[in-house]
C-alpha positions as CSV (number, residue, x, y, z in Angstrom):
1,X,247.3,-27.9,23.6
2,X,244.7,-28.2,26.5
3,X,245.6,-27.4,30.3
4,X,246.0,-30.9,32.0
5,X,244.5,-28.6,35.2
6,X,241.0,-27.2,34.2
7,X,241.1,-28.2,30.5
8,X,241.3,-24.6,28.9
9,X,242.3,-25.2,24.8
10,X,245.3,-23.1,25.0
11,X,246.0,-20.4,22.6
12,X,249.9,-20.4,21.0
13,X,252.3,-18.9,23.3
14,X,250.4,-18.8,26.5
15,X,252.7,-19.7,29.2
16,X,249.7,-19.8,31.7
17,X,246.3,-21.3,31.7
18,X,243.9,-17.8,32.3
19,X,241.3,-20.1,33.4
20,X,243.6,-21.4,36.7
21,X,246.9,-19.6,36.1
22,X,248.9,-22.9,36.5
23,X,252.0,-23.4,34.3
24,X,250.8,-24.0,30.6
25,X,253.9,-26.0,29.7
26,X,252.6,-29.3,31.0
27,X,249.5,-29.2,28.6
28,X,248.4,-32.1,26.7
29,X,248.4,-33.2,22.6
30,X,245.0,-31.5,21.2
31,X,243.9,-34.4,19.9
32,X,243.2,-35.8,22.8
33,X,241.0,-33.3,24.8
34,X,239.7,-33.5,28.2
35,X,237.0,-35.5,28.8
36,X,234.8,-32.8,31.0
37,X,236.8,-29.2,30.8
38,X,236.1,-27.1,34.2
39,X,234.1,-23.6,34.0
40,X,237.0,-21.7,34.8
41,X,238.6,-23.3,31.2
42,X,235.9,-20.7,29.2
43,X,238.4,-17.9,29.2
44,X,239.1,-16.9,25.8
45,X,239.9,-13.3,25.6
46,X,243.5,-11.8,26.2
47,X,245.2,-8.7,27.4
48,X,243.9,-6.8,23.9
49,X,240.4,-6.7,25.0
50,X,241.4,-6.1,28.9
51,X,243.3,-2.8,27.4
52,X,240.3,-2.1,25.2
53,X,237.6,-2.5,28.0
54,X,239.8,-0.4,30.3
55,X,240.1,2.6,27.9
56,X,236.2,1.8,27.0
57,X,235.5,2.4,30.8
58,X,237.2,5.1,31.9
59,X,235.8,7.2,28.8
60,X,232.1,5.9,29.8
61,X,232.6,7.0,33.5
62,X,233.6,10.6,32.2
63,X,230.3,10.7,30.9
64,X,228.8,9.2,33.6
65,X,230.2,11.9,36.4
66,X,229.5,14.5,34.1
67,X,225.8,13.2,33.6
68,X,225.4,12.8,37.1
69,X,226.5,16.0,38.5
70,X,224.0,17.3,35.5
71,X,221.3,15.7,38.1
72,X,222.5,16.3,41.0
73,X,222.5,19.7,40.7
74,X,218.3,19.6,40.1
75,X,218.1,18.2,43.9
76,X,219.2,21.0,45.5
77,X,220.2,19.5,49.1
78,X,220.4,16.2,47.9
79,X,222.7,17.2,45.7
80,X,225.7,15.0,46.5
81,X,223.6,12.2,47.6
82,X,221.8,12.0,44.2
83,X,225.2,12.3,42.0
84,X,226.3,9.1,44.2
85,X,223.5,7.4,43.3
86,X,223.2,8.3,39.9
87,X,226.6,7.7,39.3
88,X,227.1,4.5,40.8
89,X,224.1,3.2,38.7
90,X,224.8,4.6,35.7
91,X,228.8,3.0,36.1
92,X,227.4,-0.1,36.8
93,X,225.3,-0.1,33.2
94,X,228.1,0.5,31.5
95,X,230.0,-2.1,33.0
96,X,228.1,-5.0,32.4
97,X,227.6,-4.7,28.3
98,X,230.9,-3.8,28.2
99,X,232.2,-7.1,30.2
100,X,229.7,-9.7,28.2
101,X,230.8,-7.7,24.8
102,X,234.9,-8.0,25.4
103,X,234.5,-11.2,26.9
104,X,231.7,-14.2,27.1
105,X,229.9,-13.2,23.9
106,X,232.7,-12.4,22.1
107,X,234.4,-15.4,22.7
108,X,231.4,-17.6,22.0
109,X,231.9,-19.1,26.3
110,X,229.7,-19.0,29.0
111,X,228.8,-16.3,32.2
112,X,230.9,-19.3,33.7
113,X,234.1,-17.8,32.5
114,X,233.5,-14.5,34.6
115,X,233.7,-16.6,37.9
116,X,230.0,-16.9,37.9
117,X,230.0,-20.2,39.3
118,X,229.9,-22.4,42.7
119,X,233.1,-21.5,44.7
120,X,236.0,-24.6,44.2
121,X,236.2,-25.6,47.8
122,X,232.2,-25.0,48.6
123,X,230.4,-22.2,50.1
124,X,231.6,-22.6,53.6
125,X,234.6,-22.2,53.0
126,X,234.9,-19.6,50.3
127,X,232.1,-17.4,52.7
128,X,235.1,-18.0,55.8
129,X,237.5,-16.7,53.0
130,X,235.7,-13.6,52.0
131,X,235.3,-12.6,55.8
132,X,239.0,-13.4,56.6
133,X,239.8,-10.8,53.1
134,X,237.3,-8.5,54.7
135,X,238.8,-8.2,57.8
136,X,242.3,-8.1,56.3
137,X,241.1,-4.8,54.5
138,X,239.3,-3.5,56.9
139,X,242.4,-3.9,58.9
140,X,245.0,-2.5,56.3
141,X,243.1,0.5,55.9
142,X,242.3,1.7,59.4
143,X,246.7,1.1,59.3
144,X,247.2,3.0,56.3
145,X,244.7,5.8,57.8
146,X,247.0,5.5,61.1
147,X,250.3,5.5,59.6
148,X,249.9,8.9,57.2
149,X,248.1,10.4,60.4
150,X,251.4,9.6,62.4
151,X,253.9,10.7,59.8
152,X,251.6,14.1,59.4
153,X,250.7,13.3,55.8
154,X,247.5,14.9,55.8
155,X,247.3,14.9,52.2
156,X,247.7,11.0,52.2
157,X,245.5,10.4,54.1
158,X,241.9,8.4,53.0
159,X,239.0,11.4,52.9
160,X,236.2,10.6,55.6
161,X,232.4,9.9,53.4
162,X,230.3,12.9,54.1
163,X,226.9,12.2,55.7
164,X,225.0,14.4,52.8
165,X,225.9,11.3,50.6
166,X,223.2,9.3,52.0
167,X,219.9,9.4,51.2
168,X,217.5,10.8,54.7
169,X,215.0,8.5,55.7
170,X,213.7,5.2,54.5
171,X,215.2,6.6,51.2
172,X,218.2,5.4,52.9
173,X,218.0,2.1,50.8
174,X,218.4,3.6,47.6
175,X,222.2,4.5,48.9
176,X,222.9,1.0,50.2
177,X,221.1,-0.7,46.9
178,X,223.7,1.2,44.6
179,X,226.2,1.5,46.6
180,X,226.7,-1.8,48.8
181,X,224.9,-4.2,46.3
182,X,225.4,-2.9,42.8
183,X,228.6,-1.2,42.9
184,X,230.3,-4.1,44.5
185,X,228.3,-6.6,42.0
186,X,229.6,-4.3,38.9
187,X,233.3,-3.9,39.9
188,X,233.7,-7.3,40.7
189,X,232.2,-8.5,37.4
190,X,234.5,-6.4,35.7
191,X,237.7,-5.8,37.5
192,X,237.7,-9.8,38.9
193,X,235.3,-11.4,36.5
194,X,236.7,-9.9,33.6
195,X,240.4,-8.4,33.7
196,X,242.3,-10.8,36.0
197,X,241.0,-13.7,33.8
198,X,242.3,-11.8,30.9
199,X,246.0,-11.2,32.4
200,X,246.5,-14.6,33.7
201,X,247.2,-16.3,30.7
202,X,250.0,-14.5,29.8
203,X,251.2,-13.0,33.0
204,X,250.6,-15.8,35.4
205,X,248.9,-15.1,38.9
206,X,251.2,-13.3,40.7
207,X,251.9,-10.7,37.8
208,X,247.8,-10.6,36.8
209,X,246.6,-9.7,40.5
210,X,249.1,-7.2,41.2
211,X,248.2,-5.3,37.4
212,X,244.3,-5.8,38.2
213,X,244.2,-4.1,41.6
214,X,246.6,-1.5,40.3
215,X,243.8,-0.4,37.9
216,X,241.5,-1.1,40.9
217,X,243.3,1.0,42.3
218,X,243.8,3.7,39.9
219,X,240.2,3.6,38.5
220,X,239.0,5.3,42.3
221,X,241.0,8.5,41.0
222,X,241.8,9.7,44.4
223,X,245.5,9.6,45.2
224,X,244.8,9.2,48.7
225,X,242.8,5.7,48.2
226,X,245.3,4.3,46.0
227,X,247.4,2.6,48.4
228,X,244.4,1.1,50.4
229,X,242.4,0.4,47.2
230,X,245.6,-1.3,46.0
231,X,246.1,-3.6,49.1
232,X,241.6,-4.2,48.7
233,X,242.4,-4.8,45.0
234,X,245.6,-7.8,45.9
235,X,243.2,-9.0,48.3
236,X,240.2,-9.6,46.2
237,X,242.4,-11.0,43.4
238,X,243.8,-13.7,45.5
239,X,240.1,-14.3,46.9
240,X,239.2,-14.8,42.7
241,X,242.0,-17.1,42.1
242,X,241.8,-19.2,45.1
243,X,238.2,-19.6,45.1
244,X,237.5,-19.6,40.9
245,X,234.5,-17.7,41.9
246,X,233.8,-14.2,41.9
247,X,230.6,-14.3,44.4
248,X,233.3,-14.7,47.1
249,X,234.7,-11.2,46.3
250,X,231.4,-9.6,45.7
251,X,230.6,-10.7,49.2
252,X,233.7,-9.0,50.7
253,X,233.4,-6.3,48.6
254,X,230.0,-5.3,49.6
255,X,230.8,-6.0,53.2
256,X,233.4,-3.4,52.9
257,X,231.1,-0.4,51.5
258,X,228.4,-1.5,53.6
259,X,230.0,-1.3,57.0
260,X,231.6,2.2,55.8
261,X,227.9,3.4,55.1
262,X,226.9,2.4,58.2
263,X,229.7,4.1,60.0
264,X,228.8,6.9,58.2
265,X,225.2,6.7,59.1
266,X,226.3,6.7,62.9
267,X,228.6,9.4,62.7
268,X,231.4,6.8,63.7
């Protein structure tokens, strides 16, 4: 059976196409495929090999903060800003081998299927979306941060980013390279590139969003995040599925860490 949406082959029990997360049942006879399937058909792998690349990541990021605060410690006052960096960078080559191994390669599809492709509506449009998600978690979170403040839930509440985790100087750049333009290009890849395509086929869009920020979520291992990172997490999974693009989120998502670099950097 083929999706009559996007033209994903679907796999034997799949009641949703993971390529658009439509309805599955009104597929057509395989014998009479699609003339031209759509990028976002190429998904092939499942909720196995999201499991598997979950468990795979959290086991390489142990290694990667213990690694990290290995080097840190040789910086002496750069301590913390050094472990950020090495850290994120380090994450980040993890993720990607790990992404192309559980899912294009595997699979035997194309970079195509991990959203890396032309936003559906056009760039306009999908760069309007991305700002409007921005602002929406910009938003949420400055109400989260409000809202435990008010209710005197110190412990709730998100931790501030201490100036000692950027870089002095010019050297600046090396915090905003990792962390504004490769973290956000990593976690996107993996978390909306590669896990929400893998849920929707058999959990539909609703069900595959809410599961993918939850380990969004989860994966920032401080309790106090989880509830913002959660709402960040909803919001760039709708962004992925209404756009079939992950550039979209990557642009939101980097807007986010940048402007709370920045902050940083001013003191704001």
């Amino acid at each position: 059976m083929f999706c009559t949406s996007c033209g994903r082959e679907l796999a034997s029990g799949e009641k949703f196409c993971p390529g658009c997360g439509l309805a599955a049942g009104g597929g057509q006879d395989k014998s009479s495929p699609p003339e031209a399937p759509q990028p976002s058909g190429l998904v092939r792998w499942g909720s196995v090999e999201v499991a598997l690349g979950v468990l795979a990541l959290v086991l390489g990021a142990v290694v990667v903060v213990l690694a990290s605060k290995v080097v840190g410690d040789w910086t002496g006052e750069y301590r913390t800003a050094t472990t950020a960096w090495v850290s994120s960078t380090l994450l980040g080559l993890v993720i990607l081998p790990l992404v192309w191994a559980l899912g294009p390669r595997s699979f035997k599809s194309l970079p195509q299927a991990l959203g890396l492709a032309r936003p559906a509506m056009g760039w306009p449009k999908a760069i309007g979306l991305a700002a409007g998600v921005l602002a929406l978690s910009l938003g949420s979170t400055a109400l989260y941060a409000k809202s435990v403040e008010w209710l005197g839930w110190k412990q709730f509440a998100p931790p501030d980013i201490p100036s000692n985790l950027l870089f002095p100087g010019a050297w600046i750049t090396l915090t905003f390279l990792a962390i504004a333009l490769w973290t956000p290009f990593t976690e996107e890849m993996f978390f909306r590139g590669f896990v929400l395509p893998g849920l929707l086929g058999r959990w539909g869009p609703a069900l595959a969003v809410t599961v993918s920020a939850l380990v969004f979520g989860l994966f920032h291992l401080v309790p106090a995040l989880l509830v913002p990172v959660f709402v960040t997490g909803l919001l760039l999974g709708w962004l992925r599925h209404r756009t079939a693009s992950v550039w979209p989120c990557i642009l939101a998502h980097a807007g986010q860490n940048a402007i709370a670099l920045i902050a940083t950097r001013l003191g704001v």
